[in-house]
C-alpha positions in Angstrom: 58.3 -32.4 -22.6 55.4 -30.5 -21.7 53.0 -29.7 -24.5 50.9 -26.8 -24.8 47.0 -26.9 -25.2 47.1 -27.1 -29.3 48.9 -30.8 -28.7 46.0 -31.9 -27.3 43.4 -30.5 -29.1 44.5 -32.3 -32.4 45.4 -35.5 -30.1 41.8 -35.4 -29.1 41.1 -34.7 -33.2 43.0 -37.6 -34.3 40.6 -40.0 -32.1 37.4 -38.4 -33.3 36.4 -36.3 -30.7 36.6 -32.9 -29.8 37.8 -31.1 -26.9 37.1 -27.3 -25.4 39.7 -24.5 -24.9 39.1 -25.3 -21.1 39.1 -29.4 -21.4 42.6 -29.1 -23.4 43.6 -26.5 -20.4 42.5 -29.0 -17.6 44.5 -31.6 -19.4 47.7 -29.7 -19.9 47.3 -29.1 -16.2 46.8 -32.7 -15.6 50.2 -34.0 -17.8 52.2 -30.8 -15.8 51.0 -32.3 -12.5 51.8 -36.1 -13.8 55.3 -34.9 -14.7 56.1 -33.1 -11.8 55.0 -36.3 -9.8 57.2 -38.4 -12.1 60.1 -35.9 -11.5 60.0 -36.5 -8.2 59.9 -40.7 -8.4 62.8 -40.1 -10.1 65.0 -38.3 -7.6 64.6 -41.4 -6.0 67.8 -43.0 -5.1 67.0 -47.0 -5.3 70.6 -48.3 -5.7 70.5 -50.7 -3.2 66.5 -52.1 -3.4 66.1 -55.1 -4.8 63.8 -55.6 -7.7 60.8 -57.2 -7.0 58.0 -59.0 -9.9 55.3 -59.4 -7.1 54.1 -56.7 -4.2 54.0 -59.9 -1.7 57.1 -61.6 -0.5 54.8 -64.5 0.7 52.6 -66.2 -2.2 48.7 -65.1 -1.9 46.9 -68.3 -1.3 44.3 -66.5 0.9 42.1 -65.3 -1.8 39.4 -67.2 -2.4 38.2 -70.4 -4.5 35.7 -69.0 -7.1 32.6 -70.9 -5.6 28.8 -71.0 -8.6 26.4 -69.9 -6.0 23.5 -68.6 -7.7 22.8 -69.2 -11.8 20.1 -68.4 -14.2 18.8 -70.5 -17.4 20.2 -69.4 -20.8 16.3 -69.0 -21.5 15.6 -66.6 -18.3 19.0 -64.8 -19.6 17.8 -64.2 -22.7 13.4 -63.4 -22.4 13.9 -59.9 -22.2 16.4 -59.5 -24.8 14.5 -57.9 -28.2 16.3 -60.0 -30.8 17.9 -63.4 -30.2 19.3 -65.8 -32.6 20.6 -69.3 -31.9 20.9 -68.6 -28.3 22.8 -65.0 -28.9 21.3 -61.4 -27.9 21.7 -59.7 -31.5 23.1 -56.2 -31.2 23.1 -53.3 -33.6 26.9 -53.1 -35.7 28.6 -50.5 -33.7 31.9 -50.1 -36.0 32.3 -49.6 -39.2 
C-alpha cells in the first residue's frame, strides 16, 4: 500500500502544483509513518468496547452561551475596504 515518490509527484501534478525530489521523499516518509501507526490501531483487540457516537458519557452543557460583547457598524467594517458595492467588500475573481 505504500507508494513510492513518483505517486506523489503526479498526485501533487494533478492538483496544479509541483513538488521537489525531497518534498515527495518527506511525504513518502510521512504516509510510511501514518501506516505504521494505523497498523498498530489495528492490532488492537476491541471485542468487547462498546461503540460510542460522543467522547463524553455525560451531555456537555458546560460550554458556554455565545454572549455579543463588543460590535462594530457595517460602515466602520467597511471604510478601509478599497471597493465596496451595496454594502459588500468587492474582491478580485479568484477562480476561473
Amino acid at each position: 500500500m505504500i507508494k513510492d515518490e513518483n505517486y506523489y509527484k503526479n498526485l501533487a501534478k494533478s492538483l496544479m502544483f509541483n513538488l521537489s525530489d525531497k518534498e515527495a521523499s518527506d511525504m513518502k516518509y510521512e504516509f510510511e509513518t501514518l501506516y505504521r501507526q494505523l497498523e498498530l490501531l489495528d492490532k488492537i483487540d476491541t471485542t468487547d468496547v462498546k461503540e460510542m457516537i460522543y467522547p463524553f458519557e455525560d451531555e456537555t452543557h458546560f460550554l458556554r452561551e455565545d454572549v455579543v460583547d463588543h460590535t462594530i457598524s457595517q460602515e466602520d467594517a467597511l471604510k478601509n475596504a478599497p471597493v465596496v458595492k451595496e454594502g459588500h467588500i468587492v474582491v478580485c475573481k479568484v477562480v476561473k
